[in-house]
LODOKE-175173 format. One line per field, with one value per residue (C-alpha): residue number from 0; residue in one letter; x, y, z. Coordinates in steps of 0.5 Angstrom, whole numbers, plus 2048, in hexadecimal, padded with zeros to 3 digits. Layout:
<rs>
num [NUM;...]
residu [a;...]
u [X;...]
v [Y;...]
w [Z;...]
</rs>
This chain:
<rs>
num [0;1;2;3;4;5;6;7;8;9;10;11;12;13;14;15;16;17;18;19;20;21;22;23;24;25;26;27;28;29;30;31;32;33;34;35;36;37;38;39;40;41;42;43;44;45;46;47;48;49;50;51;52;53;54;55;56;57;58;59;60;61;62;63;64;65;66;67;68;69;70;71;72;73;74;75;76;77;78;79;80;81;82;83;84;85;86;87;88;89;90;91;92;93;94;95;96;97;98;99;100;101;102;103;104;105;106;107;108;109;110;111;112;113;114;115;116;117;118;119;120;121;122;123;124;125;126;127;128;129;130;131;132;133;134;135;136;137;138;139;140;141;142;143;144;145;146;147;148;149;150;151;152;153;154;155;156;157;158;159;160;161;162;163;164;165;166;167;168;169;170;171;172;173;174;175;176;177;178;179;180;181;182;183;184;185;186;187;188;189;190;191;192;193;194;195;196;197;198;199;200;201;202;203;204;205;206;207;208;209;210;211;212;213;214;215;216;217;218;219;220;221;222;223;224;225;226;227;228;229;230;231;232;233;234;235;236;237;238;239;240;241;242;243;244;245;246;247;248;249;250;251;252;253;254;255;256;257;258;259;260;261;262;263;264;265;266;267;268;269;270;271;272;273;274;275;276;277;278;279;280;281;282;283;284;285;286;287;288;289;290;291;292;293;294;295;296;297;298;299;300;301;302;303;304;305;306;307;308;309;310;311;312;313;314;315;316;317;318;319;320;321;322;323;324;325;326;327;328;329;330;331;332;333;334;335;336;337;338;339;340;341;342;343;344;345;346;347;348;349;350;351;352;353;354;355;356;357;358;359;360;361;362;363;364;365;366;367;368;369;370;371;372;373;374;375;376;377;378;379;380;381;382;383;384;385;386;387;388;389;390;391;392;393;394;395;396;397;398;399;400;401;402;403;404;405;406;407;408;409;410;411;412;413;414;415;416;417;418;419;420;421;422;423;424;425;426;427;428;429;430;431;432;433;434;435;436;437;438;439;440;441;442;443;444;445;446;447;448;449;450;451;452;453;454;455;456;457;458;459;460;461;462;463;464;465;466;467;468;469;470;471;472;473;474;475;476;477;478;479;480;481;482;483;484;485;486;487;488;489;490;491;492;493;494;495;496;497;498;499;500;501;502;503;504;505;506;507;508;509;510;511;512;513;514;515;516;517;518;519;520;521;522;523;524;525;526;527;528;529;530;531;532;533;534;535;536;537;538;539;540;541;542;543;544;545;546;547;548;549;550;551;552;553;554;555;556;557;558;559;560;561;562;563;564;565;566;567;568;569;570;571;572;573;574;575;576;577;578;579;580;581;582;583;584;585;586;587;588;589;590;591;592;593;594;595;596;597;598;599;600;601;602;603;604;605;606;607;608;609;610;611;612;613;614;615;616;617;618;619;620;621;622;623;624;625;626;627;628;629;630;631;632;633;634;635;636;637;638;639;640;641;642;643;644;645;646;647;648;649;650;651;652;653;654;655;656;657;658;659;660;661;662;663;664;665;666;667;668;669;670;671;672;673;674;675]
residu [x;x;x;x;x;x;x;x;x;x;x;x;x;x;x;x;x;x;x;x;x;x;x;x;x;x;x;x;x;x;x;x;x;x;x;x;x;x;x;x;x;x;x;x;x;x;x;x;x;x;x;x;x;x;x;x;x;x;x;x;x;x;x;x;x;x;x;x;x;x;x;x;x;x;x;x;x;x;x;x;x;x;x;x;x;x;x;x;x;x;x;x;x;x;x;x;x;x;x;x;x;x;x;x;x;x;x;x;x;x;x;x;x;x;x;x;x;x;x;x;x;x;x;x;x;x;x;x;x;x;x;x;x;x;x;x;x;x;x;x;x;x;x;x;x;x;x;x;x;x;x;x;x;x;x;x;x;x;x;x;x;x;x;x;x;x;x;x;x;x;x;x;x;x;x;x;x;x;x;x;x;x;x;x;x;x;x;x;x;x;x;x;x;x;x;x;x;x;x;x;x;x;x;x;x;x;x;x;x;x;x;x;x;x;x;x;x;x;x;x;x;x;x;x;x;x;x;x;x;x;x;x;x;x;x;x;x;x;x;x;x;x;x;x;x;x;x;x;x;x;x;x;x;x;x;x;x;x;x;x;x;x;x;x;x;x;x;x;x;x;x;x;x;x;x;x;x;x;x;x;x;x;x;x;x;x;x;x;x;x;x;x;x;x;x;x;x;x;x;x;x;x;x;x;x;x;x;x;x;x;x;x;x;x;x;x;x;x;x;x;x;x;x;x;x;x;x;x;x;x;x;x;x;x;x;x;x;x;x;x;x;x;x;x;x;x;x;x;x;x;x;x;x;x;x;x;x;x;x;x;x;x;x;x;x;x;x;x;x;x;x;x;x;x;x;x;x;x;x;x;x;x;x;x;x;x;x;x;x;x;x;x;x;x;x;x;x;x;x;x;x;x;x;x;x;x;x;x;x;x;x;x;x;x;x;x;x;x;x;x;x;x;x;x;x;x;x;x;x;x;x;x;x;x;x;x;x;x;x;x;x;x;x;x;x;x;x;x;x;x;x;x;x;x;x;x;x;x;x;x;x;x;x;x;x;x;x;x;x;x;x;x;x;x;x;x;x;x;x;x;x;x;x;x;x;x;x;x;x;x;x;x;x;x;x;x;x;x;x;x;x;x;x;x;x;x;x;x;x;x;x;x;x;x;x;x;x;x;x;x;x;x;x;x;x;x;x;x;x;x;x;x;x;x;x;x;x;x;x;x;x;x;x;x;x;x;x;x;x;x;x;x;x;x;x;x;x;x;x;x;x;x;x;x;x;x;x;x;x;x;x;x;x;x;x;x;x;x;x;x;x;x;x;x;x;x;x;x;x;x;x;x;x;x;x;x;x;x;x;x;x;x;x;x;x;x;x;x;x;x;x;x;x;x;x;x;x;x;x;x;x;x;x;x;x;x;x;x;x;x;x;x;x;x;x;x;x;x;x;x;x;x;x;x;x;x;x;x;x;x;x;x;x;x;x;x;x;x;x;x;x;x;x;x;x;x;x;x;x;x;x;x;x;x;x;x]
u [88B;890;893;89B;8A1;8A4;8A0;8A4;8A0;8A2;8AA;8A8;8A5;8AB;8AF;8AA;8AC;8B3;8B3;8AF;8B4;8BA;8B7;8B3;8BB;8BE;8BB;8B6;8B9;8B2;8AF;8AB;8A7;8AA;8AD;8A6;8A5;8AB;8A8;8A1;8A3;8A8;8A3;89D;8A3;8A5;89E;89C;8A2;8A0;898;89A;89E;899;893;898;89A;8A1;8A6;8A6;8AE;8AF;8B7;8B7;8B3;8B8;8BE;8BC;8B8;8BF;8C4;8C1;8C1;8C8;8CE;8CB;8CB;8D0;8D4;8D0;8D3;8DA;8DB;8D8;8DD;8E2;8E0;8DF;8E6;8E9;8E5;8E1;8E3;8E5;8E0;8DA;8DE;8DB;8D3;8D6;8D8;8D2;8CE;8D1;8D0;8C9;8C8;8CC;8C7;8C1;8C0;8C1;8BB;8BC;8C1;8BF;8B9;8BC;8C1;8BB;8BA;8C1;8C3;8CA;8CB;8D0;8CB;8CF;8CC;8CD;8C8;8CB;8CC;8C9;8C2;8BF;8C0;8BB;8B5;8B9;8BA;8B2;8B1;8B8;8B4;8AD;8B0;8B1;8AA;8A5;8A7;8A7;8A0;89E;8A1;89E;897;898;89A;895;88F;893;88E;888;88C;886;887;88F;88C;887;88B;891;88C;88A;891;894;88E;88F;896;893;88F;893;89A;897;893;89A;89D;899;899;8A0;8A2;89E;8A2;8AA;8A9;8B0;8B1;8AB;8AD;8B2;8AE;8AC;8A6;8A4;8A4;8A1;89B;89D;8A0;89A;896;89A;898;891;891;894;88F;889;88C;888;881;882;87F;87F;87C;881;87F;87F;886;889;886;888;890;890;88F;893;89A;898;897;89E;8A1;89E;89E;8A5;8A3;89E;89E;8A5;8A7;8AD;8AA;8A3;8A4;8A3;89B;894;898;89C;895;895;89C;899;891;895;898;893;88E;895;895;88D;88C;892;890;88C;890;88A;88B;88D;890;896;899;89B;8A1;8A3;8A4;8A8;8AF;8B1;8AF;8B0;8B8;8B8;8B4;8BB;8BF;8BA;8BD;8C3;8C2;8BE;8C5;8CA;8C6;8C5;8CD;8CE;8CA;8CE;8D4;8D3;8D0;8D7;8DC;8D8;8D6;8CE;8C8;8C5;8C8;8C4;8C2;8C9;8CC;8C6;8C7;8CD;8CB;8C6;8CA;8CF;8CB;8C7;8CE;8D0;8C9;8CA;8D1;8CE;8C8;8CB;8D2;8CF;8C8;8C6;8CB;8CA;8C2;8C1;8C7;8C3;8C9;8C8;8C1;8C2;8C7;8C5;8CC;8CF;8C9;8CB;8D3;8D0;8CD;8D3;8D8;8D3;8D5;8DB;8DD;8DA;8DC;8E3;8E5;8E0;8E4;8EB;8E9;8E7;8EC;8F1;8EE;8ED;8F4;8F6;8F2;8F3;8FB;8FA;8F7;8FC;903;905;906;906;903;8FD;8FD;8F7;8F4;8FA;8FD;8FA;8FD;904;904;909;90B;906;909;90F;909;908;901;8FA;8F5;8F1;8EC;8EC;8E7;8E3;8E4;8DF;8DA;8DE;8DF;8D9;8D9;8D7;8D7;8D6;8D0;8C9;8C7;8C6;8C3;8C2;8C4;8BF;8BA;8B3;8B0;8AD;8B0;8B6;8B6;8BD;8C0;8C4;8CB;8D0;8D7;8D9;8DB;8D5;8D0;8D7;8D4;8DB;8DC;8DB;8D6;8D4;8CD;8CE;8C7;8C5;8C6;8CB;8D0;8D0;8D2;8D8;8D9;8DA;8E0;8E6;8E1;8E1;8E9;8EA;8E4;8E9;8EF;8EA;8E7;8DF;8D9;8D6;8CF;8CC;8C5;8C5;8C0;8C2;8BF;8BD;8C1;8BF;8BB;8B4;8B0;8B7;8B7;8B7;8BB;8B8;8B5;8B4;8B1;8AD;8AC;8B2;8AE;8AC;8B3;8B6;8B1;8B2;8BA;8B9;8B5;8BA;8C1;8BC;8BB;8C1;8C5;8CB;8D1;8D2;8CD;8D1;8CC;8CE;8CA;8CB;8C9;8CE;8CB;8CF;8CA;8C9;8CD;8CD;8C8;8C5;8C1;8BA;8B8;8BF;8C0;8BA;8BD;8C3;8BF;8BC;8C2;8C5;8C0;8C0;8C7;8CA;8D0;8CF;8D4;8D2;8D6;8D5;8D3;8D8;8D8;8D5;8D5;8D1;8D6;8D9;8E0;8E2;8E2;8E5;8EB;8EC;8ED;8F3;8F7;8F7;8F9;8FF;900;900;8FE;8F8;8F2;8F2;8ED;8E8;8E9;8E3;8E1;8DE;8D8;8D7;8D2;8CD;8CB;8CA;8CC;8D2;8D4;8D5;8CF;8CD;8D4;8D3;8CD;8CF;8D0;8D2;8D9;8D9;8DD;8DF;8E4;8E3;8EB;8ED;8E7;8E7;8EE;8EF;8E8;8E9;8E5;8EB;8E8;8EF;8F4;8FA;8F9;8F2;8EB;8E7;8E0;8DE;8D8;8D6;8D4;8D7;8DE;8E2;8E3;8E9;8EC;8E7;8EB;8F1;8EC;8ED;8F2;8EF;8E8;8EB;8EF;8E7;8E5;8EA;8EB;8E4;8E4;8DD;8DF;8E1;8E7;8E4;8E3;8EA]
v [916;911;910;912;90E;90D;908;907;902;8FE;8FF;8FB;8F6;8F5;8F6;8F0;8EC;8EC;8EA;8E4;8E2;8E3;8DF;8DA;8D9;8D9;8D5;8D1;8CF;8D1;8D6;8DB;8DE;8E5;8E6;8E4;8EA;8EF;8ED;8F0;8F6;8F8;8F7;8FB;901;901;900;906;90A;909;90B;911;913;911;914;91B;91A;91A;917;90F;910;909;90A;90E;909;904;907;90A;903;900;904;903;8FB;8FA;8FE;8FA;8F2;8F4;8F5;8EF;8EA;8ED;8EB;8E5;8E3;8E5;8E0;8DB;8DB;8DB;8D6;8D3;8CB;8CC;8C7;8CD;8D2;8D1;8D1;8D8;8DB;8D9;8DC;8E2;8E3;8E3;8E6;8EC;8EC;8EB;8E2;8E0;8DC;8D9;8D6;8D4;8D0;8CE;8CA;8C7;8C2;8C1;8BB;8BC;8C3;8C1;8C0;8C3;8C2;8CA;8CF;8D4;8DB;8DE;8D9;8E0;8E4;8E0;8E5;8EA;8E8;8E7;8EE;8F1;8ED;8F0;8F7;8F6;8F3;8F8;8FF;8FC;8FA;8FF;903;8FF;900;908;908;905;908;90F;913;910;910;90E;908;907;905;900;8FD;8FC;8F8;8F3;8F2;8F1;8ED;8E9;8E9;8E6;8E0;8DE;8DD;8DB;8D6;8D4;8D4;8CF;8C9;8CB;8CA;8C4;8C1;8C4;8C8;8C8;8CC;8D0;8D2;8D7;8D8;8DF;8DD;8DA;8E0;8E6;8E5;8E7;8ED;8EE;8EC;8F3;8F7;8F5;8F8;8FE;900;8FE;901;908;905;901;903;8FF;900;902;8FD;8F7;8FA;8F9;8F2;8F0;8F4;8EE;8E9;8EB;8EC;8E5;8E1;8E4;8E2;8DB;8DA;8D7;8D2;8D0;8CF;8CC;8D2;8CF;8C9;8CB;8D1;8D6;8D2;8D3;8D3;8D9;8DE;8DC;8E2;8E6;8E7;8E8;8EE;8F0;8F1;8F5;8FA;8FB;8FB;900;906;90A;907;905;905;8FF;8FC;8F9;900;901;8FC;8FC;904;903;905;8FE;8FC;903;901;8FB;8FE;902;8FD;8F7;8F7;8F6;8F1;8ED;8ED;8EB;8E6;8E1;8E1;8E1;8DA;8D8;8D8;8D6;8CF;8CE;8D0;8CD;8C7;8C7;8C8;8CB;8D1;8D0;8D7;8D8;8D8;8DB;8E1;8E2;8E1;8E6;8EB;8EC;8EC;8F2;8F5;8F4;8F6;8FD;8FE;8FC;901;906;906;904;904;90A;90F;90D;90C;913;917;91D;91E;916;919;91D;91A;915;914;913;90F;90A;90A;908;902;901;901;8FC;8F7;8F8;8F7;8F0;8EE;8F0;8EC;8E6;8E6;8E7;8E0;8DC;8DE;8DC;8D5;8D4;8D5;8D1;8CB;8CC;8CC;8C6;8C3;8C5;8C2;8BC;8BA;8B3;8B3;8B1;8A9;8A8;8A1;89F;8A0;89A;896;899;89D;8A3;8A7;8AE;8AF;8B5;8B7;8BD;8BF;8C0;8BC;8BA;8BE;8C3;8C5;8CB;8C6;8C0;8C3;8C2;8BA;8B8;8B4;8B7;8B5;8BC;8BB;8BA;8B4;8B5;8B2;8AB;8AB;8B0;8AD;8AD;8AB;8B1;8B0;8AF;8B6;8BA;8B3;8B1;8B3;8B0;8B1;8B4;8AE;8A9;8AB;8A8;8A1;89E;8A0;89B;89E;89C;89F;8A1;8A1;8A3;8A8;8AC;8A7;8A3;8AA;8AB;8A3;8A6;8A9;8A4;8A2;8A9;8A7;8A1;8A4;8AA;8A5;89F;8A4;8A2;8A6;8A7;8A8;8AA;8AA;8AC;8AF;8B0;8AB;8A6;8A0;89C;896;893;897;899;89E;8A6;8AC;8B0;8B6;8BB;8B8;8B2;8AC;8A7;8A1;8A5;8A7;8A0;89D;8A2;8A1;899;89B;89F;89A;895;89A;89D;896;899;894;894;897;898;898;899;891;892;897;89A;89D;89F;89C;895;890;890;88E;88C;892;88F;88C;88D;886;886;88D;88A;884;888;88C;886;882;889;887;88C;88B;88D;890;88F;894;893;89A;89E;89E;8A4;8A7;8AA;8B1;8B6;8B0;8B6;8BA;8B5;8B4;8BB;8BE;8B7;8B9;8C1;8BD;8B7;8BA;8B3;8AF;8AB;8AD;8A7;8AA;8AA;8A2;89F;897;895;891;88C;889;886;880;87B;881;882;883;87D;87B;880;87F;878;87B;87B;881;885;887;889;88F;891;896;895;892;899;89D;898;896;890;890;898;89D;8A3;8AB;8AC;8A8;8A9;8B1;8B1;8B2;8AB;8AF;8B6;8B5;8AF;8AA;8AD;8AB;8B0;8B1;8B3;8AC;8A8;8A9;8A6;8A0;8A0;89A;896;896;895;88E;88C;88D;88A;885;883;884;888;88C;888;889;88E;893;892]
w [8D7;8D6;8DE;8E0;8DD;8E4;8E9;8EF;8F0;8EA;8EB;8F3;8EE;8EA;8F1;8F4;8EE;8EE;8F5;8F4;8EE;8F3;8F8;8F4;8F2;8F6;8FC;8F8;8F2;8EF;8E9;8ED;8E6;8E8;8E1;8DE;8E3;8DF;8D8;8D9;8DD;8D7;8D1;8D6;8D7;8CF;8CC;8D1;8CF;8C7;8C8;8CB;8C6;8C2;8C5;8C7;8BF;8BF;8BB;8BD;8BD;8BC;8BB;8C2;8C5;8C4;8C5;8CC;8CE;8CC;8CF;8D5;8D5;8D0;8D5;8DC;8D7;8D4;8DB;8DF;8D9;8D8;8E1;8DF;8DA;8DF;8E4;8DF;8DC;8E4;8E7;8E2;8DF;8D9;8D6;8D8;8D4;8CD;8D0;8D3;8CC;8C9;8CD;8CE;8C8;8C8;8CE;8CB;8C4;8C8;8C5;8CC;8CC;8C5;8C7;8CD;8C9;8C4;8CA;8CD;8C7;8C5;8C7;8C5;8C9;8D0;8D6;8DC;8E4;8E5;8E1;8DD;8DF;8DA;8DA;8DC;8D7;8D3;8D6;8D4;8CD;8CD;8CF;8CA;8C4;8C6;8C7;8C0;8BE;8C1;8BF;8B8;8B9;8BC;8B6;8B1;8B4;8B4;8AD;8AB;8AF;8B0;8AC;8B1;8B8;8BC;8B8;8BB;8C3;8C0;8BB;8C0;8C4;8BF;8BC;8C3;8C5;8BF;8C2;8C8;8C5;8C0;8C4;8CA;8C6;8C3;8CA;8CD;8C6;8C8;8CF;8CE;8C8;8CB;8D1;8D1;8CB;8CC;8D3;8CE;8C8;8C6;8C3;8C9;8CD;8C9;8CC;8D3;8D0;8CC;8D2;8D5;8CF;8D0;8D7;8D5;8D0;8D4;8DA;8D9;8D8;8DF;8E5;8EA;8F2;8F7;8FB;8F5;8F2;8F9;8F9;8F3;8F4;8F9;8F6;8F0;8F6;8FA;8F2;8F0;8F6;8F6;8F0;8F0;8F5;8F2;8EC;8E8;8E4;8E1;8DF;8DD;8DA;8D5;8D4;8D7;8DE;8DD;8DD;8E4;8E5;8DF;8E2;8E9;8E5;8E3;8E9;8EC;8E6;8E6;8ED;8EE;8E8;8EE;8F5;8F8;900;904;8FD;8FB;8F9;901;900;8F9;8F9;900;902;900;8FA;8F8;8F9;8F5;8F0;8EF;8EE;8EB;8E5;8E6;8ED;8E7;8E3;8E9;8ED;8E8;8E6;8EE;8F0;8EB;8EB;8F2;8F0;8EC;8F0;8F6;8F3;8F6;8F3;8F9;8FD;904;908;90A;903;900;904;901;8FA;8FB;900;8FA;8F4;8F7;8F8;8F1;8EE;8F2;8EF;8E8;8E9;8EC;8E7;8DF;8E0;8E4;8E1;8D9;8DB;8DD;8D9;8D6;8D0;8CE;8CE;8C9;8C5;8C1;8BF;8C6;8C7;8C1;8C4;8CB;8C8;8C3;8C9;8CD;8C7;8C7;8CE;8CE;8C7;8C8;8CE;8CB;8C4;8C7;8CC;8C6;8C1;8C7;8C8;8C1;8BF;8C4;8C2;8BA;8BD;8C0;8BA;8B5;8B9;8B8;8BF;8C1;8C8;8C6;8C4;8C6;8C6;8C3;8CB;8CD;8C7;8C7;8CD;8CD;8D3;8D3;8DB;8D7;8D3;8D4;8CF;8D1;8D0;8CA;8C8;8CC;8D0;8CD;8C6;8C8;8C3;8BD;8C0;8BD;8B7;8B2;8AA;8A7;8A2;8A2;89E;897;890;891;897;89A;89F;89C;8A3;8A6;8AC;8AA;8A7;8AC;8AE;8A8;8A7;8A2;8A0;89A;896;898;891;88D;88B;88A;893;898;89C;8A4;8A7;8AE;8B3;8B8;8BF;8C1;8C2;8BB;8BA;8BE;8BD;8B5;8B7;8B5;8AF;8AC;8AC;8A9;8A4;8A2;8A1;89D;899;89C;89D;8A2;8A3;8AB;8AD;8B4;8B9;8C0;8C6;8C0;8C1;8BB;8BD;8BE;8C5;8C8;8CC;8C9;8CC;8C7;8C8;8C1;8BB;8B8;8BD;8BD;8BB;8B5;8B3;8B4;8B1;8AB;8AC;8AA;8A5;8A2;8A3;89F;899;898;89A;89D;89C;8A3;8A9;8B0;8B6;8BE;8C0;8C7;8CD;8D3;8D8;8E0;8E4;8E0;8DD;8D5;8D0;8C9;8C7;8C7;8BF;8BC;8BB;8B6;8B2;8B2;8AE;8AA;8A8;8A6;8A2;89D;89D;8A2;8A5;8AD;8B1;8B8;8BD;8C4;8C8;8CC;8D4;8D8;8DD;8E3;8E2;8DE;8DC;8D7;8DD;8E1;8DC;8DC;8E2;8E4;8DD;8E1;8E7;8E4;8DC;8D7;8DE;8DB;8E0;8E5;8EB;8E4;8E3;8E3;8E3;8DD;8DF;8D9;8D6;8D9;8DB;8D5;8D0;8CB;8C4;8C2;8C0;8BC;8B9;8B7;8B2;8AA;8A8;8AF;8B2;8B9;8BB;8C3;8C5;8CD;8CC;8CB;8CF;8D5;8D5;8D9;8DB;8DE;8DA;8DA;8D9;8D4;8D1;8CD;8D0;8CC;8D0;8CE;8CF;8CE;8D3;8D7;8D1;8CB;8C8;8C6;8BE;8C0;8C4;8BE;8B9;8BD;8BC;8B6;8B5;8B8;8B5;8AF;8B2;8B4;8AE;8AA;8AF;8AE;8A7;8A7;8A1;89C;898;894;89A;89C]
</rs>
């Protein structure tokens, strides 16, 4: 006989666990592997749920079960998620809005941690000092995609066996055993290729939940002496407790290392079916944890949103004793409310019980709640931008300040681009590269972008290489392109400068050595008229420099009898110059931010472009004079942010580079009559 739903004993474990996440948060700034714990535990109460329904033959139920399990979790979210997004419009900057709404919303539908992954190995995704307050919610998600999963497993094995029902039990123990190997298997090849990525993968955590499962189908065979049961309980609270300690969970989960916190749980569970005396059941059944238990879902919810709004409004990352006191004061409070106002209430309300209908509206309201508010603050700023988009304005000059300066002191505008608009400002080219033009280079493949015009054989047409920055260094070219009729072609890969052993930044995909490689190999074969190449390197600490070998691509290119354009690298910086600029606009409107000025270190010893430039066939193009006016690098010009980050230009202020891109370039006469 299978033992109670209810162990008293595994509610002070979720309490224990949820306390070490709170403290392991606050006060060490540490993952404690306590949610590891949260996702055993759920799977080993759903599977033993399910196999009692098997056993005692009732209908598996399965639209009941999610529409109860569901309405428990939904209501109490969606309320965490609206106050977060309440606090964050009043006190978050601005350029934290966007992360907000995106993650909102996949908090709210169960993707959070899809999202989070896929940030992980985006290079392109804004990186921000504060984490986001709705990092936590990626657990949650996992567990909301496996409360899914498992009761269509489940279900699937009582289809196929229901007629030999002796068969269901063993049969689930080898599909979740099969679960348990093949995922964990795969957590561990992954977690060593992009452990970032996996820490939030889904497939990468079934196990555990497997793992929870497995227990729960083999707990009725076990039996274990008092005396060993109480030992080996301690030894799964001490390697729970521990565990955060010493192992690094953040950074060496969800892998082998995770079966530490998993087996703990286990020994915890077994140890507990029948309270041996003198084991862990003594405290986690006592007065205390029994109150947390009340409310550990919800202190799970608040508290991460607490520290975090914390650390930005207060500008620290660490919160010390005293203000971790605070943090974890107020997150109790709030948990209570929302244990003790949503949860509760709709939790154990006999009419939702027996209505399905009430149930589904209860969920429906849980949405609507969220989405109302979310949608109504994005369609606001989205009007706004596409407002400001659309007006004729002449507040915004841009690089043609430092040419022809205009007074901006009246100019009562915004900014430009707004802050929750970054994302957009990167340069895009909109189609893939196609035909022709497509790269045969496998590792190519994903990196090529063109215009729509660059198959036209009569077009002229420049290829752009490289990193990020040849990409937003695009900006004025992809200007000039709509007025000259030329195609453009991008072949483009983050953190891979092109040159000969330059330093990479790259984080996801082919090696850089392999892509440039592959990339010259390309320019060569499709002999582009043109090629447009970033030749040096910027950095906030160092003076400029060439990037490494890209003297002998630019002979390459050349002796194939393309035409280079060598553009020097924009400045960066070791701050956010975007926000810099942006939090002077709101202080002095149409002033440009000078306390973000920063001294233009130069070149190098011994380096310049001159050089370079001497070589048949090649152009220089340096936009310092209008980044770095008067050697003083500026975060706006013309009422327009220069950066959208610390080292990106914005397409924005690019495209005001347009003019004087195309003086260098006729100047030099690089392009040839026919390009003009």
């Amino acid at each position: 006989m299978r033992p109670a739903t209810h162990r008293a004993d595994i509610d002070g474990l979720r309490a224990l666990a949820i306390l070490l996440v709170v403290a392991y948060h606050v006060w060490l700034g540490r993952v404690s592997g306590g949610v590891d714990v949260f996702l055993m535990v759920s799977a080993f109460f759903l599977t033993a749920s399910f196999v009692r329904r098997v056993e005692t033959q009732r209908p598996l139920a399965l639209g009941s079960f999610w529409l109860r399990r569901f309405r428990r979790l939904l209501p109490a979210a969606a309320v965490t998620i609206v106050g977060v997004l309440g606090v964050a419009l009043a006190a978050y900057p601005q350029t934290e809005w966007p992360r907000v709404w995106r993650e909102a919303w996949s908090s709210l539908f169960y993707v959070e941690n899809w999202t989070l992954a896929l940030s992980e190995v985006d290079y392109y995704a804004r990186e921000s000092v504060t984490p986001s307050p709705f990092q936590h919610f990626w657990s949650l998600s996992v567990q909301g995609q496996v409360f899914i999963l498992w009761p269509l497993i489940i279900a699937a094995v009582w289809v196929v066996l229901r007629r030999r029902r002796r068969m269901i039990v063993p049969a689930l123990a080898l599909v979740f055993g099969a679960i348990f190997i093949a995922s964990l298997g795969f957590s561990v090849v992954e977690t060593m290729r992009a452990q970032s990525f996996a820490y939030f993968d889904t497939r990468t955590r079934l196990w555990e939940f497997a793992a929870g499962s497995l227990v729960a189908l083999a707990l009725p065979h076990v039996r274990v002496r008092p005396t060993i049961g109480a030992i080996l309980g301690w030894i799964g609270i001490v390697g729970i407790v521990m565990c955060g300690i010493v192992l690094d969970v953040q950074g060496g989960f969800p892998g082998y290392l995770a079966l530490w916190p998993v087996i703990c749980t286990a020994l915890v569970i077994i140890a507990g079916r029948d309270r041996p005396r003198g084991g862990p059941a003594m405290i986690l059944e006592s007065a205390p944890l029994r109150y947390v238990s009340r409310d550990a879902y919800a202190l799970y919810l608040v508290h991460w949103p607490v520290l975090v709004t914390w650390m930005m409004l207060s500008g620290r990352t660490e919160p010390g004793w005293l203000a971790g006191i605070g943090i974890v004061l107020l997150s109790f409070v709030l948990a209570r409310l929302v244990s003790m106002l949503v949860e509760q209430p709709i939790r154990d309300s006999a009419v939702l019980d027996r209505s399905h209908r009430l149930g589904a509206l209860v969920l429906a309201a849980s949405v609507l709640v969220v989405s109302a508010p979310l949608g109504a603050w994005q369609l606001t700023i989205e009007q706004r931008e596409a407002a400001l988009r659309a007006s004729d304005s002449g507040g915004y000059p841009g690089a043609a300040q430092i040419d022809t300066p205009i007074d901006l002191s009246g100019a009562d505008l915004p900014l430009i681009p707004l802050a929750t608009a970054l994302d957009e400002e990167w340069v895009d080219l909109k189609g893939s590269c196609a035909g022709e033009l497509e790269p045969v280079e496998p590792v190519l493949q994903g990196s090529c972008a063109q215009t729509a015009n660059a198959a036209d054989s009569d077009a002229w047409r420049v290829l752009v290489m490289g990193d990020s920055h040849a990409q937003q260094l695009m900006s004025p070219l992809t200007v000039l392109a709509d007025q000259q009729g030329w195609g453009i072609v991008a072949l483009l890969k983050g953190g891979c400068a092109i040159g000969i052993g330059a330093p990479t930044w790259s984080a996801a995909g082919p090696p850089c050595e392999e892509w440039r490689a592959a990339a010259i190999e390309y320019a060569t074969r499709v002999q582009p008229d043109a090629v447009y190449l970033v030749v040096t390197r910027a950095t906030p600490a160092a003076r400029e420099v060439f990037v490494e070998g890209i003297r002998e691509i630019a002979d390459e290119l050349t002796a194939n009898g393309i035409q280079v354009i060598a553009v020097r690298d924009n400045p960066r910086f070791d701050f956010d110059m975007y926000e810099c600029a942006l939090e002077e606009s709101e202080i002095a409107p149409g002033a440009d931010t000078a306390s973000c000025d920063v001294p233009d270190p130069g070149f190098a010893v011994g380096e310049d472009l001159d050089d370079l430039a001497a070589s048949e066939g090649v152009t220089a193009v340096d936009f310092r004079p209008w980044l770095c006016p008067e050697g003083v690098c500026r975060g706006s010009i013309g009422n327009i942010a220069v950066y959208i980050d610390d080292n990106h230009i914005s397409d924005s202020y690019g495209r005001t580079l347009a003019p004087m891109l195309q003086e260098m370039l006729e100047v030099g006469g690089p392009l040839g009559a026919e390009a003009r």
